[in-house]
C-alpha positions, 0 to 999 in steps of 0.5 A: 612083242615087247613093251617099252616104256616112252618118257611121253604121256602123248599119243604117238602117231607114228615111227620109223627106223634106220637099223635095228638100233635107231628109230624115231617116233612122233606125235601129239603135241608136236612130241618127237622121240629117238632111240639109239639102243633099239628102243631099250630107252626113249629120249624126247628131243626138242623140235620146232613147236606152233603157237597155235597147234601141235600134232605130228602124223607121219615119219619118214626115215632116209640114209645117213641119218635124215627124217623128214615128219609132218603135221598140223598146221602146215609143219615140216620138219628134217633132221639130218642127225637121226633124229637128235635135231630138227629144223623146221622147214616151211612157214606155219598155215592152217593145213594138216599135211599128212604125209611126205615122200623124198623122191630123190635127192632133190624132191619131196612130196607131201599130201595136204589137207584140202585136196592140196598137194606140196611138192619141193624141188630143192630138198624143202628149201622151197615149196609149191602148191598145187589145188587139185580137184579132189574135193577131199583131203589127202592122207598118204602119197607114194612113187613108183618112179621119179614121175609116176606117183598116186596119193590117196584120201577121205573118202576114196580120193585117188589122184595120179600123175605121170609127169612128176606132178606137174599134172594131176589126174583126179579118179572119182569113186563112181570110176573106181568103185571105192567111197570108204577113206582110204589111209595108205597107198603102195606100189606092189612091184610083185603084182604090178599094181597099186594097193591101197587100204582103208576104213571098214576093212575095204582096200582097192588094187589097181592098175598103173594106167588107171583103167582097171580098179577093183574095190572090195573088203578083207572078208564079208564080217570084217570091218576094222580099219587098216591105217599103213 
């Protein structure tokens, strides 16, 4: 591992590359940063900032140059030049949105504050709110497919679909064993299963019909949390 040096004084909250060369990274204050020399120089670029509050928390990269980030106060922003520019692409509103996931090359999902779930149909031209009934907010969504798909939150929410979010179906902790937040969720295509990890050193494996939850920590003593 090598330190390098950022031209930001911020707290980066998260990166993401393309290739060995370009990556971005964003962060508080709505900061958002590029490299083009595999991270050898950092360059801060210009994105569409909030009157209110600025804090950027996820970063996703796609092919041919296009990111997508999300954070405070409702901000979506794409970028279809590795990262040199960014467009901003929802109206500011009080709501973290914590992450987001291009499913194919129209659909996006992001998980929201509230229990709230954002989905767009038209690449992020426009979006949809779904209320769901997790009591909780969400922290990280993820697809197997371009109809099944699991986001996790505080507090062990999980909520899956299997149409393409037009329905959401809400596990309550005392089904799968887990009250612990929960920070990230993947599908493990090795284990035929879902994965997620969490606060206190819990993490949660389940099934895809989401009849089998088994709920446990890394170690009897370990209990750092594990964000990704």
């Amino acid at each position: 591992w090598k330190d390098q040096k950022s031209p930001v004084e911020f707290h980066l909250q998260d990166i993401s590359s393309w290739d060995e060369n370009h990556a971005v990274a964003v962060g508080n204050g709505g900061v958002t940063l590029r490299t083009e020399d595999g991270g050898s120089t950092w360059v801060e670029v210009e994105s569409p900032k909030s009157d209110i509050a600025n804090k950027l928390l996820r970063v996703h990269t796609y092919p041919n140059g296009e990111a997508w980030a999300v954070g405070e106060m409702g901000m979506i922003l794409q970028s279809q030049d590795y990262g040199n520019t960014w467009v901003q692409m929802r109206e500011e509103e009080d709501v973290f949105m914590n992450d987001i996931l291009r499913v194919d090359e129209n659909t996006l999902y992001i998980a929201g504050e509230f229990g709230l779930v954002f989905k767009s149909a038209d690449n992020g031209q426009t979006w949809t709110d779904t209320q769901t009934d997790s009591p909780n907010s969400f922290t990280a969504v993820e697809f197997r497919s371009p109809e099944e798909g699991v986001i996790v939150g505080l507090g062990g929410a999980i909520i899956a679909t299997k149409d393409a979010g037009e329905t959401w179906t809400y596990i309550e902790p005392k089904v799968s064993g887990m009250t612990e937040h929960l920070m990230d969720v993947v599908w493990s295509e090795a284990t035929n299963e879902w994965v997620s990890v969490g606060n206190k050193g819990k993490w949660i494996h389940f099934s895809p019909d989401l009849t089998k939850f088994d709920s446990k920590n890394r170690s009897e003593t370990d209990l750092t949390s594990h964000t990704e």
